[in-house]
Backbone as a chain_set.jsonl record, in Angstrom:
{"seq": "XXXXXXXXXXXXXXXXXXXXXXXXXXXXXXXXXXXXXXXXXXXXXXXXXXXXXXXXXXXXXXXXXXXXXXXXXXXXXXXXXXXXXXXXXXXXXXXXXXXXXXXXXXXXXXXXXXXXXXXXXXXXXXXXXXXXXXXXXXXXXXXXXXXXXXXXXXXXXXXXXXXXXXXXXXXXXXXXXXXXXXXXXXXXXXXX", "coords": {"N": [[10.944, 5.5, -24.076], [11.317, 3.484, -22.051], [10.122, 2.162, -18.667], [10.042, 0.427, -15.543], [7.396, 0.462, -15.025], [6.431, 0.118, -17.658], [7.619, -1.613, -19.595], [9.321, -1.848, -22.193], [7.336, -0.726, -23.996], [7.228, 1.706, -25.111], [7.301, 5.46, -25.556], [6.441, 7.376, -22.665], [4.014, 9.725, -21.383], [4.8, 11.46, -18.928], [2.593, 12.403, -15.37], [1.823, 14.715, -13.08], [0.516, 14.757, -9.723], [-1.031, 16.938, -9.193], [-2.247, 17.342, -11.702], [-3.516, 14.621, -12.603], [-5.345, 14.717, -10.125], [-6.961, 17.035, -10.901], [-7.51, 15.698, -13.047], [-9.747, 13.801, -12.316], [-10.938, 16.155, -10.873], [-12.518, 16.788, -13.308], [-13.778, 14.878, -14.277], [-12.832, 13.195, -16.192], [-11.245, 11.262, -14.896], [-12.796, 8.79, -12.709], [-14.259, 8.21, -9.435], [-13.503, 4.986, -8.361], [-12.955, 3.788, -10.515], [-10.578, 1.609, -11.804], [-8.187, 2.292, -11.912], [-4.663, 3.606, -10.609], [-2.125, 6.335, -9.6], [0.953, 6.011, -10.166], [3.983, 6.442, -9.922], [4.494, 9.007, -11.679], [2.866, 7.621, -13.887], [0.031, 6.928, -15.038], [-1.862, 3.864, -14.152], [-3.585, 0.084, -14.585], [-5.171, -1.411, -11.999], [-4.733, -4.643, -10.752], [-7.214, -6.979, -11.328], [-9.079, -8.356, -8.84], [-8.734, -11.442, -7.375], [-10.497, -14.262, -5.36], [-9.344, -15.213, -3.01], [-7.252, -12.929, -2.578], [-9.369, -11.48, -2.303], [-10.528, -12.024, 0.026], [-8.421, -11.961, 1.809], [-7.745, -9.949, 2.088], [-10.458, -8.674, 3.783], [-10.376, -10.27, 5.841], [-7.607, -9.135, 6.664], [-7.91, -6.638, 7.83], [-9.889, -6.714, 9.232], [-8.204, -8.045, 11.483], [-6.145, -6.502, 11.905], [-7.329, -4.241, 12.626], [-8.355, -4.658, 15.274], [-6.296, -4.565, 16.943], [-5.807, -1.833, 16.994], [-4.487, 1.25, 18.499], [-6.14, 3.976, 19.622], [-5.672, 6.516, 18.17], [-5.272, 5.957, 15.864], [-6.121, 5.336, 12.651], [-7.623, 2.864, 9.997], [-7.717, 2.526, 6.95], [-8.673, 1.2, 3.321], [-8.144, 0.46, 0.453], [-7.902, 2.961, -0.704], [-7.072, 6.006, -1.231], [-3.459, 7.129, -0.905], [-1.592, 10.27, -0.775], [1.374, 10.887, -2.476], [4.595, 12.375, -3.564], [5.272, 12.139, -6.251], [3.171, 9.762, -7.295], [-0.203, 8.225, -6.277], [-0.653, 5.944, -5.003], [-3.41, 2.688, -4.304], [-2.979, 1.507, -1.605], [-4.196, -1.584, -0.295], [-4.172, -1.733, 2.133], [-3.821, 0.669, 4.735], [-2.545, 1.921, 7.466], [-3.353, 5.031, 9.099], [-2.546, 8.064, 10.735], [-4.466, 9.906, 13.354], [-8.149, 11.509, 13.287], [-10.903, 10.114, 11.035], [-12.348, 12.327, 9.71], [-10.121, 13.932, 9.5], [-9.175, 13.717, 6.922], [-11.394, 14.282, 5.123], [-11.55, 16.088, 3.336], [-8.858, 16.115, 1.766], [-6.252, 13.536, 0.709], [-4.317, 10.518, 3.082], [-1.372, 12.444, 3.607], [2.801, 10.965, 3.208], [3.887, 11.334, 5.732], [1.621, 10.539, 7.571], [1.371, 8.528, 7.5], [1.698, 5.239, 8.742], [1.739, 2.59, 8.425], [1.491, 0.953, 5.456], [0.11, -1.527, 3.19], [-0.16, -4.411, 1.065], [-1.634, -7.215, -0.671], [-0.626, -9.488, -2.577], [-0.718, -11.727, -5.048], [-1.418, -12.354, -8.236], [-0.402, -9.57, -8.662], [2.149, -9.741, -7.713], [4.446, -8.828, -8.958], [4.549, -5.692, -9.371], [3.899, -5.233, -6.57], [6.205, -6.134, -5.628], [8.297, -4.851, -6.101], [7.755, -1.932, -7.584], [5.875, -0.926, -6.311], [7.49, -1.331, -3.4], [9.409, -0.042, -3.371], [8.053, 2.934, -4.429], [6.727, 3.402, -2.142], [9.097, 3.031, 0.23], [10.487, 5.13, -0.81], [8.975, 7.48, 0.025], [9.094, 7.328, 2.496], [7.691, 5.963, 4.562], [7.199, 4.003, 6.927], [6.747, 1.481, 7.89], [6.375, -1.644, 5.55], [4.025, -3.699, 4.401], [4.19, -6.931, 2.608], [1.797, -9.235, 1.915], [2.186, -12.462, 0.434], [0.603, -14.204, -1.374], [1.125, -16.334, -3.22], [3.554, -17.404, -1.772], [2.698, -18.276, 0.694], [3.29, -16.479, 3.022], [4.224, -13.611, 4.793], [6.322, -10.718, 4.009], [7.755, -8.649, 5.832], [8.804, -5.464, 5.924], [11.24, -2.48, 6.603], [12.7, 0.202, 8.076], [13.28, 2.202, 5.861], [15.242, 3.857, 3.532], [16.187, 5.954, 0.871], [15.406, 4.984, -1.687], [15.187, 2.563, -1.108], [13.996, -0.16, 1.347], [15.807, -1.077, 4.209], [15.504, -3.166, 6.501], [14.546, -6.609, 6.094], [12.228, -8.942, 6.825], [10.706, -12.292, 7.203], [7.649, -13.247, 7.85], [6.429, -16.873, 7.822], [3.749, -18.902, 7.463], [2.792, -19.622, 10.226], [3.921, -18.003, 12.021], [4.133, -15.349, 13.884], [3.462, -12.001, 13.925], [4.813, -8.267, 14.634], [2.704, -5.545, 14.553], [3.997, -1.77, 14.662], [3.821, 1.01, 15.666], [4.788, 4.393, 15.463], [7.029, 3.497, 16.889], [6.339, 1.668, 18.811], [5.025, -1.54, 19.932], [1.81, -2.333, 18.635], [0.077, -4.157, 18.576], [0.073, -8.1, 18.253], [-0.104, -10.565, 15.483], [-1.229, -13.578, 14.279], [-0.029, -15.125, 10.911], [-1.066, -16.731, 9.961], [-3.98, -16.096, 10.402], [-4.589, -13.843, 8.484], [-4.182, -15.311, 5.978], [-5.658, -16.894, 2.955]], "CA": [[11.461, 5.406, -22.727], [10.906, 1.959, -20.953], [10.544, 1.907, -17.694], [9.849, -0.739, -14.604], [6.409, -0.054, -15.476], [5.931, -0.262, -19.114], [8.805, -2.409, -20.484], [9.129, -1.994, -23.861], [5.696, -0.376, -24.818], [7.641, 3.013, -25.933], [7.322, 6.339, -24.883], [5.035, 7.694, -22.022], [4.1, 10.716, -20.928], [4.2, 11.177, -17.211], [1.8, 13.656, -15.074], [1.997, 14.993, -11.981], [-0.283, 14.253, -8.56], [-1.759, 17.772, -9.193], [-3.146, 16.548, -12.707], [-4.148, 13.645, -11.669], [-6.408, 15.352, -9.501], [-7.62, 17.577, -11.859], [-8.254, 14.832, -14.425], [-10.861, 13.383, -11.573], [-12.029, 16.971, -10.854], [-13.197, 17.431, -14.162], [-14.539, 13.726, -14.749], [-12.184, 12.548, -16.962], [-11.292, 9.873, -13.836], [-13.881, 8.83, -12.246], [-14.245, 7.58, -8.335], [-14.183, 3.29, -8.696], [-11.887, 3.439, -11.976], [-9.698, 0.665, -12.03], [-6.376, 3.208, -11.881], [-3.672, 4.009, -9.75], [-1.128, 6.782, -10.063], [2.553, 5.472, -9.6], [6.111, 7.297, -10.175], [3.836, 10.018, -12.731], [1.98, 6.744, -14.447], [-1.574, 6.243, -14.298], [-1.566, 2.375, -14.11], [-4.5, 0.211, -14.309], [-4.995, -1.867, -11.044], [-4.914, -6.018, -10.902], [-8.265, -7.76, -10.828], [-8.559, -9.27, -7.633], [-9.334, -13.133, -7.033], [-11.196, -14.389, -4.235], [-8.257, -15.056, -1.981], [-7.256, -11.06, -2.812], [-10.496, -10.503, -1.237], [-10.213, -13.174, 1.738], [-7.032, -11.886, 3.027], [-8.202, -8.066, 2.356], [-11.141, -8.325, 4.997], [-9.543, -10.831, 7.353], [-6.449, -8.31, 7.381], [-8.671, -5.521, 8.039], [-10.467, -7.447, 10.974], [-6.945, -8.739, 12.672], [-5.283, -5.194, 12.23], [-8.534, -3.206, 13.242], [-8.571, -5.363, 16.621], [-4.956, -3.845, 17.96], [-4.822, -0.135, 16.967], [-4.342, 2.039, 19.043], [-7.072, 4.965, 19.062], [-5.153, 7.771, 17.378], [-4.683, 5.318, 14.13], [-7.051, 4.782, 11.255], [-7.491, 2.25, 9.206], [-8.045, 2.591, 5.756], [-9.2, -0.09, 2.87], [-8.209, 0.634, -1.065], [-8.264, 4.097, -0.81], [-5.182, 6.275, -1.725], [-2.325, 7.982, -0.143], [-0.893, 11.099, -1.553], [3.227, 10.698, -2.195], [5.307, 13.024, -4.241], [4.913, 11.683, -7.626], [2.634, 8.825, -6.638], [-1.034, 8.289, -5.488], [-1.158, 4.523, -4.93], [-3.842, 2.634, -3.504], [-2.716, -0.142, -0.915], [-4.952, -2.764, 0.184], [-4.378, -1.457, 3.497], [-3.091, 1.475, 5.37], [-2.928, 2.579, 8.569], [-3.179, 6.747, 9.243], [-2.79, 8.973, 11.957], [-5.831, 10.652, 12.883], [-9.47, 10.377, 12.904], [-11.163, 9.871, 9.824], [-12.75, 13.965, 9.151], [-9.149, 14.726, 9.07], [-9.309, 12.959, 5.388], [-12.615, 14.428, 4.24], [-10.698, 16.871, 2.075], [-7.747, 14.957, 1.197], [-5.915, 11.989, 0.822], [-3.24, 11.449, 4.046], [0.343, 11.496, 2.641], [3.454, 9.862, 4.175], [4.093, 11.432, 7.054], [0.511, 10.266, 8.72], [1.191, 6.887, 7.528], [2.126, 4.356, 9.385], [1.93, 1.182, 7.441], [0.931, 0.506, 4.263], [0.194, -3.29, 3.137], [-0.17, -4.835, -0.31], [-2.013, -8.293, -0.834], [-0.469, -10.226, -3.668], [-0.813, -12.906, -6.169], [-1.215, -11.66, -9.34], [0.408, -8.678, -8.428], [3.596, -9.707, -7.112], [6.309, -8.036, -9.034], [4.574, -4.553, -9.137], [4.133, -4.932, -5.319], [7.506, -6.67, -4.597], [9.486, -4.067, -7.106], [7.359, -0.287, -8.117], [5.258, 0.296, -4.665], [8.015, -1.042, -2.214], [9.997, 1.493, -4.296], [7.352, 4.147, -3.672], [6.565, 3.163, -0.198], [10.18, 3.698, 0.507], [10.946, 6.763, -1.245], [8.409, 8.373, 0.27], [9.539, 7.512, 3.986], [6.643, 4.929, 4.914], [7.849, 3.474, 8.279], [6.522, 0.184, 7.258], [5.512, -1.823, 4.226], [3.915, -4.951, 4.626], [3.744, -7.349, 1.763], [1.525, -10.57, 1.932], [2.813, -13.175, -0.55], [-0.144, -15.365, -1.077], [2.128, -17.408, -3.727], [4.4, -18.194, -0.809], [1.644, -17.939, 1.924], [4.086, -15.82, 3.625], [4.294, -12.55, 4.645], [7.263, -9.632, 4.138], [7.707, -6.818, 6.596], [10.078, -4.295, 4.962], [11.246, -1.312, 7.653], [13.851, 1.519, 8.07], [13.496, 2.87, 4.816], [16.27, 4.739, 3.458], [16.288, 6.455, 0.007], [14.66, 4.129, -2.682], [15.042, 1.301, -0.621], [14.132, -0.349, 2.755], [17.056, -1.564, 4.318], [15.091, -4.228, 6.492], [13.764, -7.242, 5.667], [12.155, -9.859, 7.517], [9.459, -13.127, 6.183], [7.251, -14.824, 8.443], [5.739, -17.966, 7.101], [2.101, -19.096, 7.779], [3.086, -20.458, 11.643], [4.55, -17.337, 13.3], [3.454, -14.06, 14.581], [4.129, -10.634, 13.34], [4.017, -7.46, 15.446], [2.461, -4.455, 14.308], [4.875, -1.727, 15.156], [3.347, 1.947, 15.092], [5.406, 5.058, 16.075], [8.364, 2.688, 17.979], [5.901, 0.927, 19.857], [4.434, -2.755, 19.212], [0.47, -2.268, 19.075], [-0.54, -5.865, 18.951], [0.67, -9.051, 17.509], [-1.243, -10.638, 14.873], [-0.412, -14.211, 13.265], [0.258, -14.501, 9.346], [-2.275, -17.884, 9.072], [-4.97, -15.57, 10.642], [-4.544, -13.427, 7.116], [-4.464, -16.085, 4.63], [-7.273, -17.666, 2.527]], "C": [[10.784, 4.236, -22.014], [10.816, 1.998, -19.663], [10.065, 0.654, -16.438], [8.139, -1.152, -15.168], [5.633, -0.22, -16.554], [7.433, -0.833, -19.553], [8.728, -3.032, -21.373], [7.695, -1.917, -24.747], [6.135, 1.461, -25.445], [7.531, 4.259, -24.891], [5.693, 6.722, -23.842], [5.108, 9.378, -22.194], [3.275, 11.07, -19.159], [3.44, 12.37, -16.899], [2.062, 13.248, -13.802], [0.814, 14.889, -11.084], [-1.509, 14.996, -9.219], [-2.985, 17.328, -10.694], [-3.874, 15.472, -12.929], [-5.619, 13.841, -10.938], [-7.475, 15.847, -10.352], [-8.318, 17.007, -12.764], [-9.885, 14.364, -12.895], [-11.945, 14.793, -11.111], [-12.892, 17.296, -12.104], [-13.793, 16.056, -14.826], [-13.902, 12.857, -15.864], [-11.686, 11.252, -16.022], [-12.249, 9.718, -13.047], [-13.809, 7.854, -10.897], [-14.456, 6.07, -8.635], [-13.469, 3.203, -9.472], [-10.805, 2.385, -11.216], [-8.064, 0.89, -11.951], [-5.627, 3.414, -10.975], [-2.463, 5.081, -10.187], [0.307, 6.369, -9.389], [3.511, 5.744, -10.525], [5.133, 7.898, -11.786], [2.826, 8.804, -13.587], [0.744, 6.464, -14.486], [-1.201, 4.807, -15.293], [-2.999, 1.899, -13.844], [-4.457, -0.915, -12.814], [-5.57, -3.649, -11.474], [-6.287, -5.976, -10.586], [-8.14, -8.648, -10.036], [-9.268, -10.556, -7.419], [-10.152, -13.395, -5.986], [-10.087, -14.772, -3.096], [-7.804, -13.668, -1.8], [-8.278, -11.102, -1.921], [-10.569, -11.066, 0.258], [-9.499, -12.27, 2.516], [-7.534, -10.448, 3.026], [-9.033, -8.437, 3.332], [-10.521, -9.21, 5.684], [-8.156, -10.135, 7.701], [-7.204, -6.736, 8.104], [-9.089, -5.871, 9.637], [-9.186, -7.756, 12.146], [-6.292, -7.001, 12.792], [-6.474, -4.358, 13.064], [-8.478, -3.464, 15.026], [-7.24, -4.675, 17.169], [-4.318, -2.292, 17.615], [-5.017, 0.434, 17.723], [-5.94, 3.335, 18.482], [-6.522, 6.212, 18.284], [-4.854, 7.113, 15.73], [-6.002, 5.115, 13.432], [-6.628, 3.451, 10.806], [-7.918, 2.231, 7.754], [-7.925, 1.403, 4.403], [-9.006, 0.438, 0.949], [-8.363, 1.913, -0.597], [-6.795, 5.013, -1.003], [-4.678, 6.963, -0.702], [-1.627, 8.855, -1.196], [0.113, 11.172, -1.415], [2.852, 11.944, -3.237], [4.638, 13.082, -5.904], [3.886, 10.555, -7.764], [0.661, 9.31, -5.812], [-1.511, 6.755, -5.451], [-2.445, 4.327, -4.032], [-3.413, 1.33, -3.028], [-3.859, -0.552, -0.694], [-5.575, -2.578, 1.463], [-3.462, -0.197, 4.284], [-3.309, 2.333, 6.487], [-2.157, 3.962, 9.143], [-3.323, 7.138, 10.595], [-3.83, 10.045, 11.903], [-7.319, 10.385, 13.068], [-9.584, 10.915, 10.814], [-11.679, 11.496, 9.332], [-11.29, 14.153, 9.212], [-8.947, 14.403, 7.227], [-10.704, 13.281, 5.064], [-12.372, 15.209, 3.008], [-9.379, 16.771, 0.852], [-7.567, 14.093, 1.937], [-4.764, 12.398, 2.284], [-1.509, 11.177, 3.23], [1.373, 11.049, 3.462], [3.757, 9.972, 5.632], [3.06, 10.908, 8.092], [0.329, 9.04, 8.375], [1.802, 6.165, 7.889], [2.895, 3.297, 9.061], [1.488, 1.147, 6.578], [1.08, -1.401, 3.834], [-0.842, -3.465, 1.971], [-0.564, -6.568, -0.46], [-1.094, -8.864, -2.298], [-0.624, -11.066, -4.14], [-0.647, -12.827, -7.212], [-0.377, -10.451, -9.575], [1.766, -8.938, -8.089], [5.136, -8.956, -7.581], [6.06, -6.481, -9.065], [4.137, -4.09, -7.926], [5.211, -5.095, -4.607], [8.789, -5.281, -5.176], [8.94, -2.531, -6.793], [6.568, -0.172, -6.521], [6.304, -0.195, -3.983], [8.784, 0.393, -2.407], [9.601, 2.769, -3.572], [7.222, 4.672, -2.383], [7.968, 4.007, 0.69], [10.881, 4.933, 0.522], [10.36, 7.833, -0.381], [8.355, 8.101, 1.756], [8.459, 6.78, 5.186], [7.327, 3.608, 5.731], [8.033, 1.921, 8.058], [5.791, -0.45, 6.21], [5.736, -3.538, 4.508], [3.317, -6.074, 3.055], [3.148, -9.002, 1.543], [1.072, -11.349, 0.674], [1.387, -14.288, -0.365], [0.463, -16.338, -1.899], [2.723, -18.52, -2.776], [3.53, -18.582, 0.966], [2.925, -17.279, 2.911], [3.791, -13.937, 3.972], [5.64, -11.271, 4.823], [7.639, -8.356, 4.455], [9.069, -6.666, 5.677], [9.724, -2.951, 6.414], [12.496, -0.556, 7.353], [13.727, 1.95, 6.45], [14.714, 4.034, 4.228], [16.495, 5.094, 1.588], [14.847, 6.131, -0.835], [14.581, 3.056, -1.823], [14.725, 1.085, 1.188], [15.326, -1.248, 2.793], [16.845, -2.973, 5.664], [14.148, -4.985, 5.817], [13.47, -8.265, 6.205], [10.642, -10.93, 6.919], [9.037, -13.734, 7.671], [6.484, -15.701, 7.915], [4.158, -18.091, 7.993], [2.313, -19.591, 9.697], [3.673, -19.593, 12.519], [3.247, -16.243, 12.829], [4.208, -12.539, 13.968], [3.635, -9.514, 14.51], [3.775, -6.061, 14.571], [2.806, -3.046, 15.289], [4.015, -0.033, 14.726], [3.972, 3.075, 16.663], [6.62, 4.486, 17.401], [7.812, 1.674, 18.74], [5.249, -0.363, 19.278], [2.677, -2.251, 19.972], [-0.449, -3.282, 19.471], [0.487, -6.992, 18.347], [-0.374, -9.877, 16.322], [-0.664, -12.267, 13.978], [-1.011, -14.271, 11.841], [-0.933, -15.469, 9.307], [-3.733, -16.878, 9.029], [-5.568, -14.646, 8.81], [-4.638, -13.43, 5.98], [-5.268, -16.827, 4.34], [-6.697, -19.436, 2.929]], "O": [[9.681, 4.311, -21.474], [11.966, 1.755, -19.296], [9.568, -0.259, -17.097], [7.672, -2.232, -15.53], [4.46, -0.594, -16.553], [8.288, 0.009, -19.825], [8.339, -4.176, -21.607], [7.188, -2.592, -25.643], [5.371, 2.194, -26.074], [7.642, 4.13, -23.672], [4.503, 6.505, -24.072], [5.894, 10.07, -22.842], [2.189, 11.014, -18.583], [3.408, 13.309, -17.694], [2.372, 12.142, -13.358], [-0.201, 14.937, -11.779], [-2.534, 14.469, -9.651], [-4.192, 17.096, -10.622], [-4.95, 15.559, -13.522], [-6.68, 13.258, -11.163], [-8.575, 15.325, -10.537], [-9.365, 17.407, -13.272], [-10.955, 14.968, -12.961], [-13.17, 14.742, -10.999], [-13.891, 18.004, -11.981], [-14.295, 16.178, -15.943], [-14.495, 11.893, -16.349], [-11.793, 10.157, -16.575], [-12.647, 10.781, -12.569], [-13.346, 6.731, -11.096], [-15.535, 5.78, -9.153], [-12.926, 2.112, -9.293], [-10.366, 2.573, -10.081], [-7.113, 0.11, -11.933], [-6.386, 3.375, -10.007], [-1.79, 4.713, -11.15], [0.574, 6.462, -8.191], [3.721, 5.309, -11.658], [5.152, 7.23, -12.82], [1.796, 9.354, -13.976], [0.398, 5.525, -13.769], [-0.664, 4.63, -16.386], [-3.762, 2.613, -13.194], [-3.283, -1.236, -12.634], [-6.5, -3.906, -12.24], [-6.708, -5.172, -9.754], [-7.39, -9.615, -10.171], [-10.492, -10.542, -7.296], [-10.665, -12.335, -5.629], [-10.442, -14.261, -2.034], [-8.034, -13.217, -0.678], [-8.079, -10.759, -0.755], [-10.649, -10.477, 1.336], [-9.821, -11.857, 3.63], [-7.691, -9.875, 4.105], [-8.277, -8.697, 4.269], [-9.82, -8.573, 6.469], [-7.571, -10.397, 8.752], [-6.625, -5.994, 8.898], [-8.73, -5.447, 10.736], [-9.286, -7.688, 13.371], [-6.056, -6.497, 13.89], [-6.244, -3.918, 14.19], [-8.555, -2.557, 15.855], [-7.524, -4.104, 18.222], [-3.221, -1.756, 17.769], [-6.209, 0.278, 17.989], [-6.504, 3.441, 17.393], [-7.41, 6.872, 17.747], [-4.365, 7.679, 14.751], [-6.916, 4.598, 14.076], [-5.549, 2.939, 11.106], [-8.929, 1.53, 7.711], [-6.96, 0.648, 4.53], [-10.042, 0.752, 0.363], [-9.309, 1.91, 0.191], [-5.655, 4.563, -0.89], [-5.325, 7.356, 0.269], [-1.166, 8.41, -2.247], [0.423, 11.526, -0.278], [1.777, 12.395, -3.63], [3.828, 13.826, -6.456], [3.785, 10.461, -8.988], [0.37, 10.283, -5.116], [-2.631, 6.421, -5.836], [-2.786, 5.184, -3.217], [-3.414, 0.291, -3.688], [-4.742, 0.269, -0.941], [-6.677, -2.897, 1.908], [-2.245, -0.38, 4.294], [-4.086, 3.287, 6.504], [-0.986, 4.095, 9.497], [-4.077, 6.635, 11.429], [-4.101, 10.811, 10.979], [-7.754, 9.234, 13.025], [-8.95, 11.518, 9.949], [-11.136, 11.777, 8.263], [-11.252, 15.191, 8.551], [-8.453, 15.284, 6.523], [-11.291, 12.288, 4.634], [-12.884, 15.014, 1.905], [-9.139, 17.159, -0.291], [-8.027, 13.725, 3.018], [-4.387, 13.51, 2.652], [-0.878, 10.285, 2.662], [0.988, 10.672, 4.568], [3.857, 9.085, 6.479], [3.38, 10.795, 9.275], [-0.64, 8.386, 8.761], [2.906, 6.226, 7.348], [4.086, 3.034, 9.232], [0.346, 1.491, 6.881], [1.949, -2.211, 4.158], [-1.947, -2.933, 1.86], [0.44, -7.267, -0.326], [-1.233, -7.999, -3.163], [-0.835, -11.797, -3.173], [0.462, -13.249, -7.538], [0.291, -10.337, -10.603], [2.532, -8.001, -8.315], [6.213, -8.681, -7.053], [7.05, -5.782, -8.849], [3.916, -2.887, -7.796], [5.455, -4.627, -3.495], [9.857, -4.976, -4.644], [9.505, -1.88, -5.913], [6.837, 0.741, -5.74], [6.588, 0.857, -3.41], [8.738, 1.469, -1.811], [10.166, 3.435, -2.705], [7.442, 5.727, -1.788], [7.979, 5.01, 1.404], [11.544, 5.548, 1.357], [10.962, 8.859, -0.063], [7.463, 8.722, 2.333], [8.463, 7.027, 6.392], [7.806, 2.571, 5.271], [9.086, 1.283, 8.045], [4.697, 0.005, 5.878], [6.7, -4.28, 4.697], [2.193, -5.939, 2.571], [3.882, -9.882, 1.091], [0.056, -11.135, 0.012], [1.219, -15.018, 0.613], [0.416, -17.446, -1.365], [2.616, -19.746, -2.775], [3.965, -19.055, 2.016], [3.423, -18.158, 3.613], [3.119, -13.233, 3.218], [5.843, -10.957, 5.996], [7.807, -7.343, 3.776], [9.887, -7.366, 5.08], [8.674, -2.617, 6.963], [13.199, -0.8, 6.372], [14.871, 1.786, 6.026], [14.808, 5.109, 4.82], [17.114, 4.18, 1.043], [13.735, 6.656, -0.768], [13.471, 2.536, -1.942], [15.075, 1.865, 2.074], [15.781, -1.943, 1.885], [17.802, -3.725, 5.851], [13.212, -4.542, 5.152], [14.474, -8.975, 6.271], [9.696, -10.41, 6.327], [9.727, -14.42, 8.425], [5.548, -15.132, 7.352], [3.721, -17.421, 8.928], [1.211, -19.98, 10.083], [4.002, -19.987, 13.637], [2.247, -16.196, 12.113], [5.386, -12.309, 13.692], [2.592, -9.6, 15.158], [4.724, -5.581, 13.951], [2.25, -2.927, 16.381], [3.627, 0.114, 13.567], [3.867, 2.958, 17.884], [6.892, 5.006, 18.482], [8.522, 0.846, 19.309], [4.908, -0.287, 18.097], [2.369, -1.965, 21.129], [-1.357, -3.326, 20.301], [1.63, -6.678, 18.013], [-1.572, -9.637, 16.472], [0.217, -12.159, 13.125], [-2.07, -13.741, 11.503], [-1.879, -15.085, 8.619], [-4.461, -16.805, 8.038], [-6.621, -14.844, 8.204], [-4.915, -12.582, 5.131], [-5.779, -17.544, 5.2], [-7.472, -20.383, 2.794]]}, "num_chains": 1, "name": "protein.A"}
């Protein structure tokens, strides 16, 4: 069975969130591992470059500066979906932070999620918007360091979001949480 994310390596065998779990409660995964679970897959996660890491804390710093107090921010750390426990780059939760001492938050307390790329680009532009979507994730932000660009994705509707909008290194994006714009933030600020 081939699918998006093994193409043409044969059969898998998928597992569910709950196992998943389990494999980490019993030490078989271990906190720091290199993994991600996506659509039943454990996947291992890109090694990140030094631009990867650039734009991760300078997106951290520009988003941190306009949230609202009822939002989190969160940094590599996962979100619990359906079939799915990705970790974005970046995602911002409803909440303080002890509401997440016990678990992960899943889609409904997420806001935004946002995905750095380079190396990554087709299993952030293809399998998490996918996820993101499916699982009803308001917004999914994907910054293209290829194109120094960045790609809001919004309205989500099934598998797919049904907007799509790019701004290039020279405009402004607004960060858009529960209907309302929280700040504005431009894309150069973001990129290495």
């Amino acid at each position: 069975m081939a699918t998006a994310l093994n193409p043409g390596i044969g059969p898998i065998w998928p597992i569910t969130v709950e196992t998943y779990h389990e494999m980490a409660d019993k030490g078989i995964l271990h906190s720091g591992d290199p993994v991600e679970l996506l659509e039943g897959i454990i996947v291992q996660k890109p090694v990140k470059k030094p631009g990867h890491s650039f734009s991760n804390g300078a997106s951290q710093a520009k988003i941190q500066r306009v949230l609202p107090s009822e939002w989190r921010l969160r940094t590599q750390e996962p979100i619990t979906l359906s079939t799915s426990e990705p970790e974005p780059d970046i995602a911002v939760v409803r909440g303080k932070a002890r509401d997440y001492r016990n678990r992960h938050p899943g889609p409904d307390e997420t806001g935004l999620v946002m995905e750095i790329a380079d190396t990554s680009i087709a299993r952030d532009s293809i399998v998490k918007k996918r996820i993101y979507a499916s699982a009803g994730i308001p917004y999914y932000w994907l910054l293209n360091l290829k194109t120094s660009s960045l790609e809001v994705y919004s309205a989500p509707r099934g598998k797919e979001y049904t907007r799509r909008e790019v701004y290039n290194s020279q405009q402004s994006v607004d960060l858009v949480l529960d209907g309302k714009v929280a700040g504005t933030i431009r894309v150069r600020d973001l990129l290495p």
